[in-house]
C-alpha positions, 0 to 999 in steps of 0.5 A: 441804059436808054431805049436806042434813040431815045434820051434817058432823062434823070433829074436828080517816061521816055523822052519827049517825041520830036516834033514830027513824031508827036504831029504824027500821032496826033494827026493818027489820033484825029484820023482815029477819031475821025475814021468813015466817010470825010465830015461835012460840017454843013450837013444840016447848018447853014453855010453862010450867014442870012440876015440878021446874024453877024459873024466876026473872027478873032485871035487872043494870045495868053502867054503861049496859048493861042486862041482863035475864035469865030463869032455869031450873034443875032441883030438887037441888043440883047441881053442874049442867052449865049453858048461856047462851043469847040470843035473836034480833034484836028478841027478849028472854030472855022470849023464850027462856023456853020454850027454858030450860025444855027445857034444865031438863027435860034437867038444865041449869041455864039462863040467857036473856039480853038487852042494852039499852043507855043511849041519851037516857036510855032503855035501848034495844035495839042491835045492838051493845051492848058498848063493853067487851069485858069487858061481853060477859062479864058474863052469863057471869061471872053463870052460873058464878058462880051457885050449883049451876053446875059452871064446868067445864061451861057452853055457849052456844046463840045464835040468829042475832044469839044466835049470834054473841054466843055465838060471840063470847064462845067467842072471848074465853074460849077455853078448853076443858072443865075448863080453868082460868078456867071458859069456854065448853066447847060452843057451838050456834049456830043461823043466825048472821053471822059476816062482818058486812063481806060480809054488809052489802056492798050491792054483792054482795047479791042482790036489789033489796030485799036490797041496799036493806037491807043498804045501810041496814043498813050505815050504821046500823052505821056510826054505832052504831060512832062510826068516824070514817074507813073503816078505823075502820069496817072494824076495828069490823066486823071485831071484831063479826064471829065469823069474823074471831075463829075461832083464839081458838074451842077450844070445840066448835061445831055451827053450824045453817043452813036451806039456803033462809036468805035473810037470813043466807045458809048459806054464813056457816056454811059459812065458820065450819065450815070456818076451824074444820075448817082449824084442828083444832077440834072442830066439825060443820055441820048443814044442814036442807033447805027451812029459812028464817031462824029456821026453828026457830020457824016449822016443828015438823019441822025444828024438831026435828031441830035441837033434837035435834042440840042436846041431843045436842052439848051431851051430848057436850061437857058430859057429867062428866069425870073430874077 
């Protein structure tokens, strides 16, 4: 286990809830998630864009998953190293907009992006939107595909739920920088669940409330999921879980924990650092002492240290490489 504040560097069935019973868990587990001070997603980014950087949204739609994206990009022609990122639980890539605008001002092309899906006819946030592995992609496919994007080096910065989608996408590409099929080449993941079966198993939760939640939370997934049996339920868990994933990540990953997390515990990235130390990756552990969940919303201080172990990652593992 690091030093506190100091990275460890490695190379190397019921039925389904109703709709307003299902937005009510979600909103908990987002509040869960969110517990403390209200966020403050401009705390140390900037909230408009200075010239030079140019912001646009954007809204696809495959089938019924539904995907808003907010870009920022610098001035010229590139080819620019490029970085997908995705928000917290309850949160939208408006939301990022502040952080997009940094990652400009440091020569990415930058692109936020949220999911809803179709549910009653009304697209609606989910904590599992993907029912296609190849819909986990197409935010991804957009960024590479986009003019003035160097393929060879795009990243992925996620926050808490962010996170494990941006870990899971690393999975599914698998590939490192200049490798053929333009991947993820660096990934940053900010408090992320990478064990969705521990983390929702009310029996070893702490408190009386954590177990509540987490048993709530836990048959919510269980319906979103559609599993029929227990071991339908398990593998659905196992799929959604970045751990489970781990030998299909080649892409360097910094994980980024607040030792004082409650809602997504550090040992979560503990376990990822270490399957990935284990397996010869490139990866580094970065814990920040007295740090809540999404600690880089509510504390400028901790805030900032993180931010600059962010760029700096993205700086080693994006930087041009000779072709």
């Amino acid at each position: 286990m690091p030093r506190r504040g100091e990275p460890m560097k490695r190379t190397g069935r019921g039925r389904n809830p109703g709709r307003r019973a299902g937005r009510g868990i979600l909103f908990t587990l987002a509040g869960f998630l969110a517990s403390g001070r209200p966020l403050n997603h401009y705390l140390i980014h900037p909230d408009r864009a200075p010239d030079g950087v140019f912001v646009r949204t954007e809204d696809l739609r495959r089938g019924d998953l539904f995907i808003r994206l907010l870009w920022a990009r610098p001035a010229g022609p590139g080819p620019f190293p490029a970085v997908l990122v995705h928000p917290e639980a309850g949160k939208t890539a408006a939301d990022m907009r502040g952080v997009a605008i940094d990652l400009a001002q440091n020569g990415y092309v930058a692109v936020a992006a949220d999911y809803r899906r179709l549910t009653e006819g009304v697209p609606r946030a989910s904590l599992f939107p993907f029912r296609e592995e190849s819909e986990l992609l197409i935010a991804l496919e957009k960024l590479r595909d986009s003019e003035g994007v160097d393929r060879r080096r795009i990243g992925a910065l996620g926050f808490s739920q962010g996170a494990v989608f941006s870990l899971l996408i690393a999975a599914k590409t698998g590939t490192g920088i200049g490798a053929v099929g333009a991947g993820i080449s660096a990934v940053v993941a900010y408090y992320p669940v990478v064990d969705f079966g521990a983390w929702t198993d009310s029996d070893v939760a702490g408190n009386v409330f954590e177990r509540a939640v987490r048993k709530r939370i836990r048959a919510y997934f269980r319906a979103q999921s559609g599993a029929k049996t227990d071991e339908e339920f398990a593998a659905a868990l196992r799929r959604a879980s970045p751990l489970a994933q781990a030998d299909s990540i080649t892409a360097p990953v910094l994980l980024i924990h607040g030792d004082r997390d409650m809602a997504a515990p550090v040992d979560q990235s503990i376990l990822m650092h270490e399957r990935l130390r284990e397996m010869g990756r490139k990866t580094e552990l970065l814990v920040i002492p007295r740090a809540i969940h999404a600690f880089n919303f509510r504390n400028a201080e901790q805030a900032a240290v993180a931010w600059n172990a962010t760029l700096r990652w993205f700086h080693e593992n994006l930087a041009e490489k000779d072709k």
